[in-house]
RODO-2510 file (C-alpha; in nm, 4 decimals, decimal comma):
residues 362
     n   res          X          Y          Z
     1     x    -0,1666     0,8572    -1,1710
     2     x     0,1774     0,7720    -1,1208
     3     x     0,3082     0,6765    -0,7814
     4     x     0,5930     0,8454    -0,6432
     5     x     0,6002     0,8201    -0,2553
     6     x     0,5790     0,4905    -0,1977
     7     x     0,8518     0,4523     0,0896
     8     x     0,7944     0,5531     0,4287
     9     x     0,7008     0,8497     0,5054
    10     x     0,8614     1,0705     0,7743
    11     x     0,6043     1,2045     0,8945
    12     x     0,3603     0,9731     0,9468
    13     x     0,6573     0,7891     1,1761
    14     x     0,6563     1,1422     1,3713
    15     x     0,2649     1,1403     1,4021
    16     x     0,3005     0,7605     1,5590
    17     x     0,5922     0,8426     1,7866
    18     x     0,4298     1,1830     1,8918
    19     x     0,0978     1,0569     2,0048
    20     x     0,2865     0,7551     2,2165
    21     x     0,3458     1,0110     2,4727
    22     x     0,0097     1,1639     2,4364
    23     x    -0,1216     0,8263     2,4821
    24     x     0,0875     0,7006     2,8099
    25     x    -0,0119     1,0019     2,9760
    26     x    -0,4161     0,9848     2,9342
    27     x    -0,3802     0,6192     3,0220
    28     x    -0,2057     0,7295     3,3597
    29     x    -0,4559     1,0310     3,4157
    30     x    -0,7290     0,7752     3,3559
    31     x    -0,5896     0,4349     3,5863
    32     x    -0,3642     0,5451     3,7884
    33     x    -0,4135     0,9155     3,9102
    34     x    -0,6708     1,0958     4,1595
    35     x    -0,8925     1,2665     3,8821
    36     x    -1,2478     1,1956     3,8982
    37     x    -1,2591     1,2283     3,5061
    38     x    -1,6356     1,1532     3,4638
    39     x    -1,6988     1,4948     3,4601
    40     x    -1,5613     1,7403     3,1656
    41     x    -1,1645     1,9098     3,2695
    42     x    -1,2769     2,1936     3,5166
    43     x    -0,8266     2,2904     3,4785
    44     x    -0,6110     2,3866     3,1671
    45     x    -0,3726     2,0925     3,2558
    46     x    -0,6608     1,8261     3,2782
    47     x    -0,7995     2,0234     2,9033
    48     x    -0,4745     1,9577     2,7493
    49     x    -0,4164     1,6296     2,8696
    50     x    -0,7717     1,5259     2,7377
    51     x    -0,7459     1,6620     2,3881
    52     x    -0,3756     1,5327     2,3537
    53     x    -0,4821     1,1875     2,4690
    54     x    -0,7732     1,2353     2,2309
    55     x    -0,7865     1,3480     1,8714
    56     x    -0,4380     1,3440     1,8962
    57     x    -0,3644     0,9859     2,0029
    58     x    -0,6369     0,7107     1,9044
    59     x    -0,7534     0,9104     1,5784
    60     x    -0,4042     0,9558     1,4873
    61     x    -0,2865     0,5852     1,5542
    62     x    -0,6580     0,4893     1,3040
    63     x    -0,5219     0,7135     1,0621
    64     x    -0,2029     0,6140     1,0445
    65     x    -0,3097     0,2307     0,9982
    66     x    -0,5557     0,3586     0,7480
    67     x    -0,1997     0,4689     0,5563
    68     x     0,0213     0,1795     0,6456
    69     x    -0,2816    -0,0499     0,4758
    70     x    -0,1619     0,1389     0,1443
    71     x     0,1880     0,1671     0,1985
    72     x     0,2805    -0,1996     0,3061
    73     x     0,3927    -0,4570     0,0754
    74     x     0,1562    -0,7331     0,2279
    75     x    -0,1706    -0,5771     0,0890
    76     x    -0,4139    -0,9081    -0,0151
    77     x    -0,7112    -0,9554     0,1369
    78     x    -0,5429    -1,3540     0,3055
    79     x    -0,2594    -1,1047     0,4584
    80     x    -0,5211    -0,8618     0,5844
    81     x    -0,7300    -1,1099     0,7537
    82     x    -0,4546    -1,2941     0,8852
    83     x    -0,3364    -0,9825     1,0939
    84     x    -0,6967    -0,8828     1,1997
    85     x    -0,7037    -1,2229     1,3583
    86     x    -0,3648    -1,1854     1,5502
    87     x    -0,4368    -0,8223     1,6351
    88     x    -0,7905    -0,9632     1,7782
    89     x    -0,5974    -1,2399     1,9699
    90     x    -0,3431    -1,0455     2,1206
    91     x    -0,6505    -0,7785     2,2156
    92     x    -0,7977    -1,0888     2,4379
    93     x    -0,4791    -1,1654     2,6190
    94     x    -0,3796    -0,8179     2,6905
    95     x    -0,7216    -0,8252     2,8431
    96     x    -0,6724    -1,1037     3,0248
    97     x    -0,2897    -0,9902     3,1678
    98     x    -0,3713    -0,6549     3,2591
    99     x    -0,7518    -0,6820     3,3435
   100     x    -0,8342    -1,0228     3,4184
   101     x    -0,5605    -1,1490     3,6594
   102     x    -0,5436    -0,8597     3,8413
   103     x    -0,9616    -0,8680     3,8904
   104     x    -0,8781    -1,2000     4,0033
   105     x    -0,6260    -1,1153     4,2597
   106     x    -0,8256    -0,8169     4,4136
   107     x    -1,1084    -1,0237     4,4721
   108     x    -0,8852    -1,2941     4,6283
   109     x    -0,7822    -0,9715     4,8687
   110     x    -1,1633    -0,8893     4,8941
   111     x    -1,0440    -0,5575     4,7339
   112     x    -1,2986    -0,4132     4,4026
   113     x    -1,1404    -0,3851     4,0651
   114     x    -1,3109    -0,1080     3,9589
   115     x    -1,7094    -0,2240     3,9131
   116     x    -1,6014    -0,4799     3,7089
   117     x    -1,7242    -0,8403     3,6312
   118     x    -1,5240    -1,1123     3,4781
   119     x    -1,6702    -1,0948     3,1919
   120     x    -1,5836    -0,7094     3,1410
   121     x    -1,2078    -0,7687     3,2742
   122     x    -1,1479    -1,0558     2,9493
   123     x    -1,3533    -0,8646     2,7101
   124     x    -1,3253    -0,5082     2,6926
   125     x    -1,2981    -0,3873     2,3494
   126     x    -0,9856    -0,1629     2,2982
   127     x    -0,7891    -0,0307     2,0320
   128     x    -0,6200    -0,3520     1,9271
   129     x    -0,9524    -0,5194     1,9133
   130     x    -1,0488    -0,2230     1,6386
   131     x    -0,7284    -0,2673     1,4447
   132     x    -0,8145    -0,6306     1,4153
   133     x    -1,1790    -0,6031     1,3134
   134     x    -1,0428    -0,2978     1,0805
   135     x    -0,8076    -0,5614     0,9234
   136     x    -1,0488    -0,7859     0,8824
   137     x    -1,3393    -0,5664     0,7528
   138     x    -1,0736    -0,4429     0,4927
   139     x    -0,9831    -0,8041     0,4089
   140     x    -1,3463    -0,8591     0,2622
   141     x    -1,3357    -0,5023     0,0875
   142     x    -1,0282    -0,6056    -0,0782
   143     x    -1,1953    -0,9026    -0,2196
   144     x    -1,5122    -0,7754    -0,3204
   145     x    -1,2835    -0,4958    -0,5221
   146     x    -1,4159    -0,1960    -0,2997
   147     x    -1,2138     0,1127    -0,4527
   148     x    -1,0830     0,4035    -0,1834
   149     x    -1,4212     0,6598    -0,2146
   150     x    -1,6387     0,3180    -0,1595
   151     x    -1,4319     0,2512     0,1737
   152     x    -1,5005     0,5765     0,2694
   153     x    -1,8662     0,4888     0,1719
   154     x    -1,8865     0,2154     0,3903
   155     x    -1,7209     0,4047     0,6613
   156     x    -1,9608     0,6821     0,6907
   157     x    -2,3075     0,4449     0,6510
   158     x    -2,0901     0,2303     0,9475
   159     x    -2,0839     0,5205     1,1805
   160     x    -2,4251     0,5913     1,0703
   161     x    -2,5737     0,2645     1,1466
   162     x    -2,3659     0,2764     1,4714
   163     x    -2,5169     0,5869     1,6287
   164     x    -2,8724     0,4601     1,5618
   165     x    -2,8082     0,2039     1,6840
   166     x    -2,6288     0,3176     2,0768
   167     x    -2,7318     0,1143     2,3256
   168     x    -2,9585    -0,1009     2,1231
   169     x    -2,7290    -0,4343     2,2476
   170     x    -2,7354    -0,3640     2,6224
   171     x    -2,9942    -0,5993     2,7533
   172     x    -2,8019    -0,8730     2,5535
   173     x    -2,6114    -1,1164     2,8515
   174     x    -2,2277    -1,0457     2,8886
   175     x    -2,0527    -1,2742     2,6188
   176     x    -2,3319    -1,1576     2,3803
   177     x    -2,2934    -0,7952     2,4376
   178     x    -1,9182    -0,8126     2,4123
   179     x    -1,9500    -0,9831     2,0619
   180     x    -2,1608    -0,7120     1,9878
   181     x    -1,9154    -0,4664     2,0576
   182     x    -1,6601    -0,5172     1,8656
   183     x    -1,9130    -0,3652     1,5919
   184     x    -2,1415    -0,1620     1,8249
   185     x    -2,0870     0,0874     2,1071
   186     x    -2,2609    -0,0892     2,4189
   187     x    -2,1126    -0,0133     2,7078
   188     x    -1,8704     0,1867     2,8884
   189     x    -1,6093    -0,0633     2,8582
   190     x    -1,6257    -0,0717     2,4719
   191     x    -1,4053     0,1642     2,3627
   192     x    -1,3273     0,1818     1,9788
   193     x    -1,6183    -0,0419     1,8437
   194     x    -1,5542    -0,0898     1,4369
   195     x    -1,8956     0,1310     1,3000
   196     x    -1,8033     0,4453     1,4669
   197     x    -1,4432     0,4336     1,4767
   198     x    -1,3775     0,2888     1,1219
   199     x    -1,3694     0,6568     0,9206
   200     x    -1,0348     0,7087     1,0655
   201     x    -0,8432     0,4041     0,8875
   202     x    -1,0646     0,5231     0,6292
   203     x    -0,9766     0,8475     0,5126
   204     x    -0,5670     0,7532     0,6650
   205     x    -0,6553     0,5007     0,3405
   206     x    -0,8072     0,7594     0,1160
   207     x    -0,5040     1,0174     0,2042
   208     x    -0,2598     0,7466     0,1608
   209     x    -0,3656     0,6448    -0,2172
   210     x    -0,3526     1,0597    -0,2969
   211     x    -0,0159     1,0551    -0,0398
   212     x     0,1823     0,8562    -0,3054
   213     x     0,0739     1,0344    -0,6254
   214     x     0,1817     1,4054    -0,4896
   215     x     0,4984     1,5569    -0,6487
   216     x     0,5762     1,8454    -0,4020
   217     x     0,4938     1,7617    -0,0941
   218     x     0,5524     2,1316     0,1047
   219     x     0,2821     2,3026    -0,1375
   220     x     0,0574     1,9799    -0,0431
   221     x     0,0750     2,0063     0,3155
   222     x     0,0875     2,3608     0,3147
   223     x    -0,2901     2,3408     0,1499
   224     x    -0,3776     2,0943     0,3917
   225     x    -0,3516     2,2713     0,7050
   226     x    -0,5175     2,5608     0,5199
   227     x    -0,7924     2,3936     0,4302
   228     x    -0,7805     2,1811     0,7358
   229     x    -0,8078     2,5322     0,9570
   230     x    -1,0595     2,6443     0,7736
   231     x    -1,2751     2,3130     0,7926
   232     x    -1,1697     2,3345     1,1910
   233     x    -1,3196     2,6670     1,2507
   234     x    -1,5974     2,5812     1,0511
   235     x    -1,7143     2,3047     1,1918
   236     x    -1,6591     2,3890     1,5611
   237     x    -1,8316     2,7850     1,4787
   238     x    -2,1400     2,5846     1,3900
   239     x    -2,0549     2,3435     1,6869
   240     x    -2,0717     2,6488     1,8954
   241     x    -2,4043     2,8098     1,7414
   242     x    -2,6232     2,4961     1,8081
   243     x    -2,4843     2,4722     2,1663
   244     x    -2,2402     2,1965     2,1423
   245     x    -1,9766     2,1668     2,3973
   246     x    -1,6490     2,2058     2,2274
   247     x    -1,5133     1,9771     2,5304
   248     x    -1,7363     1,7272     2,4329
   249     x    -1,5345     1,6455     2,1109
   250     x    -1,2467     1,4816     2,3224
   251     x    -1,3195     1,4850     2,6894
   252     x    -1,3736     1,1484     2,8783
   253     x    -1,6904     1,2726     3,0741
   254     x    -1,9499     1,0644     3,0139
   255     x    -1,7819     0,8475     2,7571
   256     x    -1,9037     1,1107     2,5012
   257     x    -1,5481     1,0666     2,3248
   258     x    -1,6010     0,6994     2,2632
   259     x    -1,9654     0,7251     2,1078
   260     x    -1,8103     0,9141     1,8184
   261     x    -2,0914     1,0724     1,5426
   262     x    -2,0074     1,2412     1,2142
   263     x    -1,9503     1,6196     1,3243
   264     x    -1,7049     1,4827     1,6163
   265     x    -1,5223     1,3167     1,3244
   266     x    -1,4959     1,5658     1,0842
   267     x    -1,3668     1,7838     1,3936
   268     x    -1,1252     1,5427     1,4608
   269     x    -0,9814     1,4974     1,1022
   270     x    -0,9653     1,8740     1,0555
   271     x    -0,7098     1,8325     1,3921
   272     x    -0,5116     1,5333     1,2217
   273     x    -0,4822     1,7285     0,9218
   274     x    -0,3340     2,0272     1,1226
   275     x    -0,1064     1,7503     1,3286
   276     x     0,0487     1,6042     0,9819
   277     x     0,1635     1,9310     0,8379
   278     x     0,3163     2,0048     1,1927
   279     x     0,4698     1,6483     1,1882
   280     x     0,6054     1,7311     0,8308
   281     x     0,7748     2,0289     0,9164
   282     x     0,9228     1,8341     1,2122
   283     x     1,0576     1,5420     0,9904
   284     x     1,2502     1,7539     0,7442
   285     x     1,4638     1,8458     1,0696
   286     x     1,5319     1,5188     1,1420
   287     x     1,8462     1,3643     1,0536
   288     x     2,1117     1,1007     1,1137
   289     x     2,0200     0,9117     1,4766
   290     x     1,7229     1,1293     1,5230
   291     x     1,5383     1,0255     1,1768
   292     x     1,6516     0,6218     1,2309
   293     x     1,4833     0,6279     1,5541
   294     x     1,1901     0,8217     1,5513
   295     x     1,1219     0,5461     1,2264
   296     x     1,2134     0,2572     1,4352
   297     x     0,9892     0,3782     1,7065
   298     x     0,6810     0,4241     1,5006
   299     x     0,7236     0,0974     1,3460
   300     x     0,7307    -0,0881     1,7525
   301     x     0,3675     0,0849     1,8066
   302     x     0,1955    -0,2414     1,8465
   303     x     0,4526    -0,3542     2,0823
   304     x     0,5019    -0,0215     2,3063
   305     x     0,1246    -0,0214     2,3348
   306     x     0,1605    -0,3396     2,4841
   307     x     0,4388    -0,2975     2,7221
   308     x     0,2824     0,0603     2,8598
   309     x    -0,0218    -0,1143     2,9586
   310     x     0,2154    -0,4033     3,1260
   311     x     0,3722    -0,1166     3,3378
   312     x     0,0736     0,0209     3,4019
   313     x    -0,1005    -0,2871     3,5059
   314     x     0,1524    -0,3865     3,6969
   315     x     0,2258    -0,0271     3,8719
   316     x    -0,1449    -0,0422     3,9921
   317     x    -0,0837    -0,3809     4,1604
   318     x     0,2258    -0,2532     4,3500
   319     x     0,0137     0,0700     4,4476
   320     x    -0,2653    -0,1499     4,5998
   321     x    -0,0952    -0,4173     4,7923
   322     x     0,1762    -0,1421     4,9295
   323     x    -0,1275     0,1104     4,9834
   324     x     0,0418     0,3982     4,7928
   325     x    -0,1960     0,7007     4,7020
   326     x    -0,3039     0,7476     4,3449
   327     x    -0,0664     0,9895     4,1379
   328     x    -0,1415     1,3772     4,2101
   329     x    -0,2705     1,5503     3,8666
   330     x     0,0409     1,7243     3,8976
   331     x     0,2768     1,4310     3,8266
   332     x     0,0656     1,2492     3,5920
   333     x     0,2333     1,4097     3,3005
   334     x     0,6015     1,3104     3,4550
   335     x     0,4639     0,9803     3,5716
   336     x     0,3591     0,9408     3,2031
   337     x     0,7011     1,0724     3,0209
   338     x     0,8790     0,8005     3,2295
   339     x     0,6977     0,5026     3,1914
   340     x     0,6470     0,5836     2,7638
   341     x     1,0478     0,6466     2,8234
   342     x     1,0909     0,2882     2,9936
   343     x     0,8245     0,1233     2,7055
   344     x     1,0144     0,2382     2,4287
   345     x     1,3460     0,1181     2,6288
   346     x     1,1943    -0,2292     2,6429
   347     x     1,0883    -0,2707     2,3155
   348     x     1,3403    -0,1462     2,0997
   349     x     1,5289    -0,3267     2,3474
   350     x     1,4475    -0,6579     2,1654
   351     x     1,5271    -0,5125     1,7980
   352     x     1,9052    -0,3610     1,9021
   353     x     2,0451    -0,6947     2,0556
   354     x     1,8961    -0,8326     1,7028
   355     x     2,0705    -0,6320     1,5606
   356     x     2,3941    -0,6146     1,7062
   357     x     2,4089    -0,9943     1,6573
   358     x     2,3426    -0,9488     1,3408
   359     x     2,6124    -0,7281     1,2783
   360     x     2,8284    -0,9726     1,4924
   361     x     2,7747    -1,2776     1,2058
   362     x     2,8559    -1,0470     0,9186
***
């Protein structure tokens, strides 16, 4: 078929620059605040802040990726697996700048850092270790020719394998284990391993290819959060029937939300399908300053992600050594709005004086 969208695409920048605020916030609710979160939100504010900070953050960032890996210009398998190899790299030293310094500076105070080892501190496996091993798993699809529906093949028999195999790696010694991870859920500090994480870059790939093709977009997205609210209630009336906790599909209690399956997934696509045709009606709004922004902002994810868990890192390290009390439930969601607010400040920061001296030689 012929393809027409093949610029950005508003709202995929709105999705992105949405769930940065969604994302700030669980961070703070999780490090920095007084919530015991290991068991499931027992308030409407610590609900909300859950499922925002869930399907509505992570997912939507995977998704997004999963898009951008059809959209950009740089799509050869050498490009691909050159940015899952810096993505991987700068996962390690954000580990080591926000994790591993400060666990070496609280035990120099004989204070804990968390329950942590070492070993946990350099090599946790977050979100930019997932983009990177996404990169790189899609660099070797590329070359072996894999078309969209066998990506989503893989995907699915990934996430398969993966949940058969929970908790199969834990005996393995640190180093060992962490290598693991970056494939296979093994511990509570592995957050996005690649098998059961890897159907949201998937289908963001599979909607991408079908993205570019569609003519009217309104009477597409208009079907899609049809169909998306039907699959929604669908999926969680049968989650409901069979006794599964509806919570359980985003809250943080018991790392449930990390050890995604297939039914949490399709759950969770159902909601990003619902978020994009909200995010489409928001970008035909936006104009002028609003439009140029919300774009520009989307396309510093990487870096905001970065520079929130800076603040963070370093905001926990001023609470500790000055002995301030952890942030009241009530003020993580303003705590949140103004540190997203200074990491967007910071690294747009970078991209206007470029700009202006730009402007300055022509």
């Amino acid at each position: 078929m012929e393809r027409i969208n093949t610029s950005r695409q508003g709202e995929l920048d709105v999705a992105k620059a949405l769930a940065i605020p969604y994302m700030v916030i669980v961070h703070v609710y999780e490090e920095m605040s007084v919530v015991d979160y290991g068991v499931r939100p027992d308030s409407l504010l610590r609900g909300v802040i859950e499922f925002l900070g869930g399907p509505l953050a992570a997912p939507v960032f995977m998704f997004a990726m999963g898009v951008g890996m059809v959209y950009t210009r740089h799509r050869n398998p050498r490009a691909f697996a050159l940015r899952g190899l810096r993505l991987l790299l700068a996962g390690y030293l954000l580990n080591l700048v926000v994790w591993g310094i400060p666990y070496l500076l609280a035990k120099m105070r004989g204070h804990l850092w968390y329950s942590w080892s070492w070993i946990d501190s350099l090599c946790m496996v977050d979100i930019l270790h997932f983009a990177g091993m996404s990169f790189l798993l899609m660099a070797l699809l590329m070359r072996l020719k894999v078309g969209r529906y066998g990506i989503v093949a893989v995907a699915l028999s990934l996430q398969a394998l993966g949940t058969l195999l929970l908790h199969r790696f834990d005996a393995l010694p640190g180093v060992a284990r962490y290598a693991v991870s970056l494939v296979f859920y093994t511990s509570p500090n592995v957050y996005f391993p690649l098998s059961l994480w890897f159907v949201y870059p998937a289908f963001g790939i599979l909607f991408g290819e079908f993205l570019q093709t569609v003519p009217d977009k309104r009477k597409m997205y208009n079907r899609l959060a049809l169909g998306s609210a039907a699959l929604l209630a669908g999926v969680s009336l049968v989650m409901v029937m069979t006794g599964w906790n509806l919570l359980d599909n985003f809250a943080l209690a018991g790392e449930s939300y990390y050890m995604q399956r297939f039914p949490v997934s399709l759950w969770t696509l159902s909601v990003i399908g619902l978020q994009l045709f909200i995010c489409y009606r928001i970008s035909l709004c936006l104009h002028g300053w609003l439009l140029e922004t919300t774009g520009a902002v989307a396309r510093r994810l990487n870096v905001i992600y970065i520079v929130q868990w800076l603040i963070i890192a370093l905001s926990l390290m001023v609470m500790d050594i000055a002995g301030l009390p952890d942030v009241p439930l009530q003020a993580v969601v303003l705590v949140g709005l103004l540190i997203t607010a200074l990491s967007i400040a910071v690294s747009l920061s970078g991209r206007i004086s470029a700009s202006k001296r730009l402007q300055k030689h022509e």
